[in-house]
N, C-alpha and C positions, 0 to 999 in steps of 0.2 A: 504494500500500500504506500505510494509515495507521498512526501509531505511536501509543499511546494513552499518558499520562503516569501511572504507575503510582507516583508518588511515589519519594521518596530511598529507596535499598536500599544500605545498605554491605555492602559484598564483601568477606567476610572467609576469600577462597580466596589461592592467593599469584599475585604480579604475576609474570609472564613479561616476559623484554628484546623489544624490538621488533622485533628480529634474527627472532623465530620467531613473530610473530602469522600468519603463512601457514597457519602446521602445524594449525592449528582449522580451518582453509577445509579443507585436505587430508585432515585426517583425518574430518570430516563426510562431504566426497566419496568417503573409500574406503570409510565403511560402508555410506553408501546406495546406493553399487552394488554391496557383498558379499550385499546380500539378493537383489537377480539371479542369477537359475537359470542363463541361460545364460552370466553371467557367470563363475561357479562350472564350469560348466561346460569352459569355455576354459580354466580354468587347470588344470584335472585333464587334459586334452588336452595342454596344452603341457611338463605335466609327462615325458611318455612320450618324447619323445628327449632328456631327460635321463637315463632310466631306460638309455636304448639308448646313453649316453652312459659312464656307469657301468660298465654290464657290459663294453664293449669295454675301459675304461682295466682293469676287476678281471681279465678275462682275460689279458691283456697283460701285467699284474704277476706274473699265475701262470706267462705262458710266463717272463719273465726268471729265475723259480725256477727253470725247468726241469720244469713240475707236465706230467704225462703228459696228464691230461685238456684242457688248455690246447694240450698241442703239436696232439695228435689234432684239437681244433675249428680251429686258426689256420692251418694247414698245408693245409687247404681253401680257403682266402680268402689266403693270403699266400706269396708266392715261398721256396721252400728257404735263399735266402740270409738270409732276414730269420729267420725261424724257426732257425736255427744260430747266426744274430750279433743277436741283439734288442736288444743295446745300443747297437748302430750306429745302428740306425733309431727309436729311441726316440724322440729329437724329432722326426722323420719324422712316425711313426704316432700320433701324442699331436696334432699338429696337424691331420693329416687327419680326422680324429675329431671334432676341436673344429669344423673349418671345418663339417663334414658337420651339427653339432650347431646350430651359429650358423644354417647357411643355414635349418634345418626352423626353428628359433626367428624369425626372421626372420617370415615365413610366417604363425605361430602369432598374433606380436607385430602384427602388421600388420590379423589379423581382430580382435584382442583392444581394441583402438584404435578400430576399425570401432563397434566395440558399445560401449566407454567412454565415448567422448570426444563425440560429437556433441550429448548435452544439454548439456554443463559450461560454455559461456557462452550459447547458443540460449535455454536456460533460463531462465538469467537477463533476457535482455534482453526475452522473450516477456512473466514477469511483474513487469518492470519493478525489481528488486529491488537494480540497482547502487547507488541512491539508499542503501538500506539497509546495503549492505556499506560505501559510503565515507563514511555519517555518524557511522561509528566511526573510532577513530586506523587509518584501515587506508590503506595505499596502493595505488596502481595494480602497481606492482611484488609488495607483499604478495599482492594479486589473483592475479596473474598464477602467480605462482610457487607457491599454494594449489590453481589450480586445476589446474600443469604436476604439481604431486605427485601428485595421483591417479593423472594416467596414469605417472608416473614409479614408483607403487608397484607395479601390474601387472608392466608392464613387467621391473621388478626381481624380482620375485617368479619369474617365467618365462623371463630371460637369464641375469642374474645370480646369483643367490642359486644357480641346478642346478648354471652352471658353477663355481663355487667351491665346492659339495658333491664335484662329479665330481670337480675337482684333487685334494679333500682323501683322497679312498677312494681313489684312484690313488696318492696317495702313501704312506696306508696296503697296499694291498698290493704295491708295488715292494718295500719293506723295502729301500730302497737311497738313502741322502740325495742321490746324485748327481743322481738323477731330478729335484731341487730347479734344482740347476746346468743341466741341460740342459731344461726345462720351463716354469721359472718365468715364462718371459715372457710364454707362454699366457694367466697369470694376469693379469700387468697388460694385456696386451692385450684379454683379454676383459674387465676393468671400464673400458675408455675406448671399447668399443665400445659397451658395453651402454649408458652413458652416453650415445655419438653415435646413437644407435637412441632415446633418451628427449628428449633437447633436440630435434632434427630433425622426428620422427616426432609426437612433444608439441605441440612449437610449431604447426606446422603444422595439426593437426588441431585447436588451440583457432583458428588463425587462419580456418579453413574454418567451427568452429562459432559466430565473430564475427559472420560474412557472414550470417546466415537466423537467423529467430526460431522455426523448423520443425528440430526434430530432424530428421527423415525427410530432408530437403533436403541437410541436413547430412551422412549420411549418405551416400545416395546419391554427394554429389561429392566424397568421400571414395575409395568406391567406383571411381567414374570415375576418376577422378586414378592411382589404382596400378594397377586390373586393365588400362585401356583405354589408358594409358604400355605396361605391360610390354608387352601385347600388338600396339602399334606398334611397340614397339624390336623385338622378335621378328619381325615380319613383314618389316621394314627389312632386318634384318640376315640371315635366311631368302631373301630376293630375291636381296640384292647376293652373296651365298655361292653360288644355283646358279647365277647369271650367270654368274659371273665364272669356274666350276666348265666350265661349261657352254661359254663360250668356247676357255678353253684343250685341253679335250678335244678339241670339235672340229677347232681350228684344227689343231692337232697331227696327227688322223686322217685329215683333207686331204690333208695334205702324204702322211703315210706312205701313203694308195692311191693317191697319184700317182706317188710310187714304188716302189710297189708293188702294182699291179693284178691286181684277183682274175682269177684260170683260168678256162676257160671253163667255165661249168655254174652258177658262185656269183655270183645275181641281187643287187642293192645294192638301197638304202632310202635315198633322199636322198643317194646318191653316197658314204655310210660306214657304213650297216648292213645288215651281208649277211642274207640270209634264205635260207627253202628248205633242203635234206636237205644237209649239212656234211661229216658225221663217214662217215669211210670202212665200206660194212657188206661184208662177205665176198659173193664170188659164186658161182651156181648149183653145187651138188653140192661143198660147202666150199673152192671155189677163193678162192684170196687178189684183194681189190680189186684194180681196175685202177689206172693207172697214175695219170689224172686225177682218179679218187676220191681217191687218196694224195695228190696235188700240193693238189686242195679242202683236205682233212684238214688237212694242215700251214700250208695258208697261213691258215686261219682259227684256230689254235694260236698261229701268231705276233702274226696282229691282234687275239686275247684278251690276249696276252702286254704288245702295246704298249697295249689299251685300258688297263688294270690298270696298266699305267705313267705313262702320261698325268694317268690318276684320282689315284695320288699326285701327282704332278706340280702338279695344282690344287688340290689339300688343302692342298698346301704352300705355293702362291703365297697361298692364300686366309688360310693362319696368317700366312705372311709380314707380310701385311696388317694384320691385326687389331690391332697396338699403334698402329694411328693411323687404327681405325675410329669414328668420332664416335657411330653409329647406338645403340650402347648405352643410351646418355646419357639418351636420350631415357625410360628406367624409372626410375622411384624408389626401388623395390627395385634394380635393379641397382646403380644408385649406392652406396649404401647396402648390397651383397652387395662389391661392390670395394673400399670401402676395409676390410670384414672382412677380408679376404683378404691387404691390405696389410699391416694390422696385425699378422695371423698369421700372415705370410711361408708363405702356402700355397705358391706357387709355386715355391720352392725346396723345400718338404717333396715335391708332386708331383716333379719334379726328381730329385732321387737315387731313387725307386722308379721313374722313369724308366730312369737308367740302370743300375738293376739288372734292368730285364727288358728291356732290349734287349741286357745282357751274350751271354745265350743265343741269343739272335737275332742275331748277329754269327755265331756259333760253330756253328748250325746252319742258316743263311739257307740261303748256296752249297750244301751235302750234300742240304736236303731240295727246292730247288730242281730242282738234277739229276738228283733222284729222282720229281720232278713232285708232290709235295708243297705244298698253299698255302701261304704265309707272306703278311704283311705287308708290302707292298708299299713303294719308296722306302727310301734309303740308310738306315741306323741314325742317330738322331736320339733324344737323353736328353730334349729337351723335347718327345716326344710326349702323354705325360700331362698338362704341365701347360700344355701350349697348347688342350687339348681342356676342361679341369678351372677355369681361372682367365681370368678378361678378363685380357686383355694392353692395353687403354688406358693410360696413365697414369693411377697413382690420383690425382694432383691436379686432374685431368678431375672426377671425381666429386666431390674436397671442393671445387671451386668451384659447381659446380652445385648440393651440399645446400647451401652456403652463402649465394648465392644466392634456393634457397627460405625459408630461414629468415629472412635478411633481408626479402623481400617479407610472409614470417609477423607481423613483429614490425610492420614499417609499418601493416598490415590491421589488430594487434590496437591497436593508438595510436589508431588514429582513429577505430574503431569501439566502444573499451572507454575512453569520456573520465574525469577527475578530477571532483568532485561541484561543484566553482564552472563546468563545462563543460555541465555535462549542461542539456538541456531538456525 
């Protein structure tokens, strides 16, 4: 790219410290991608579980008035207890909201990055142009941190800036400053996320657009890297769950039709699934079934009774498991869905709306049981919700692994983004 010598020009705009020469690279790059349609796009999209963000904290503030229109909507979606005491579960439901908000943001922020970030150093290296940025006072670090702002202004635009809208209209209509007390942390927690979502997610995707002088390329192994992770940790972790699901069931229905073998009439499938007409039916001229019909009837009541117990049985061994299942690990977004989670102590918000709806399930297990009523299988357990709703890994599992990426991020962009006495 040659420079052509246009003689002396004094510049008689004002000098900036050299603390902020970055923010001219960054803000070049957020304009020219604002004139992209489908960039515009994405962020009118990611606006809408902000919107869905809103309305639940505005409703919420109206049931704590006590507003009739508020009880009527929330009392379809939320237990009698919580709806009579709202103030109990306030920091409860203000987190599940925010997590529920984070995860769809997550999501949004991950295509939004897809479509940003793979020109912003491809670009450059394609028409050769680093010569040009570092034969001004600019450093490798100015570079870097110009080019991390683009995607950091997205990003903020679509994590940050809704959830610190949402807190603010949720505080407006609480009209109750406690809500500050019991809430606020939401707030600092979601600007160190929204932050580990821009450093992590930024770096990375300048480190991927380092590697190729091909947008398209860039792209692509962008693509690869989040959908084709999530979708092996999913398959991973979908295996090892009906295995393991799988063995205990059987193992268990073994044993019980060894000691307890079907009557005569009811055919087996693999020595533990019975087949053929079960269920006792009345005889000739409305006489009551016979006697072996009845003994079939009951003994295949019992082994539904023990299948269904069993089935808890391996749900539970299989939660058991889960805080020191590695298979997660293996997504990017999950990683980066776990430590949200950490941060905003979902787990304990799941947790108490746990043990609020198995209060009742304690209380009408046995009656509707005896009654032949289904219920929920397996003793009352308050972390049924949030063993189902949050990985149970250690989050330090995940900040080592993004840590990890980021460090490999920073090495990639070193060697492949050199200083201008380096370049050839």
């Amino acid at each position: 790219m040659p420079i052509f010598d246009q003689g002396y020009q004094h510049w008689q705009g004002r000098l900036s410290g050299h603390g902020w020469r970055w923010l001219a690279i960054a803000r070049h790059g957020v304009r020219a991608q604002m004139q992209n349609r489908i960039v515009r796009l994405l962020l009118i999209v990611a606006w809408l579980p902000a919107l869905a963000l809103v309305a639940m904290l505005t409703f919420w503030g109206l049931l704590e008035q006590q507003a009739e229109s508020a009880i009527a909507f929330l009392s379809r979606l939320l237990p009698p207890e919580v709806i009579a005491e709202p103030k109990d579960y306030r920091a409860a439901v203000w987190t599940i909201a925010y997590s529920y908000f984070f995860k769809a943001e997550l999501v949004c922020s991950l295509f939004l990055v897809l479509i940003v970030g793979p020109n912003l150093v491809s670009r450059d290296l394609r028409f050769n142009a680093l010569p040009l940025y570092f034969s001004r006072p600019l450093r490798r670090i100015d570079y870097f941190l110009g080019k991390l702002g683009v995607i950091g202004f997205f990003l903020a635009a679509t994590v940050v800036v809704p959830a610190v809208g949402a807190y603010l209209l949720g505080l407006a209509f609480s009209l109750d400053l406690g809500v500050v007390r019991d809430t606020h942390r939401l707030l600092w927690a979601g600007l160190l996320y929204g932050s580990i979502i821009t450093v992590s997610a930024g770096t990375l995707m300048l480190a991927l657009s380092a590697l190729s002088r091909r947008s398209i390329y860039v792209g692509l192994a962008w693509a690869g890297l989040i959908f084709l992770s999530h979708m092996l940790a999913s398959a991973l972790v979908g295996i090892r769950g009906d295995t393991e699901r799988r063995e205990v069931w059987q193992r268990g229905m073994e044993q019980w039709v060894r000691d307890h073998p079907p009557p005569p009439g009811v055919e087996m499938r693999g020595g533990i699934y019975p087949s053929g007409r079960i269920t006792a039916r009345p005889g000739p001229a409305g006489q009551p079934p016979g006697e072996e019909e009845r003994a079939r009837e009951e003994w295949f009541r019992a082994w539904s009774e023990v299948s269904r117990e069993l089935n808890a049985q391996a749900e539970a061994a299989r939660l058991a498991q889960a805080s020191t299942d590695w298979r997660p690990l293996f997504s990017y977004p999950n990683n980066l869905d776990r430590l949200g989670d950490w941060l905003l102590d979902t787990d304990g918000a799941w947790v108490l709306m746990g043990r609020t709806l198995e209060r009742p399930r304690q209380l009408v297990g046995p009656m509707a049981r005896g009654r032949g009523v289904p219920v929920p299988g397996g003793p009352a357990n308050e972390r049924r919700l949030a063993d189902r709703m949050v990985w149970q890994f250690p989050w330090y599992w995940s900040a080592a692994a993004l840590a990890g990426v980021w460090l490999v991020s920073v090495f990639v962009l070193s060697r492949r983004v050199k200083s201008l006495d380096r370049l050839k």
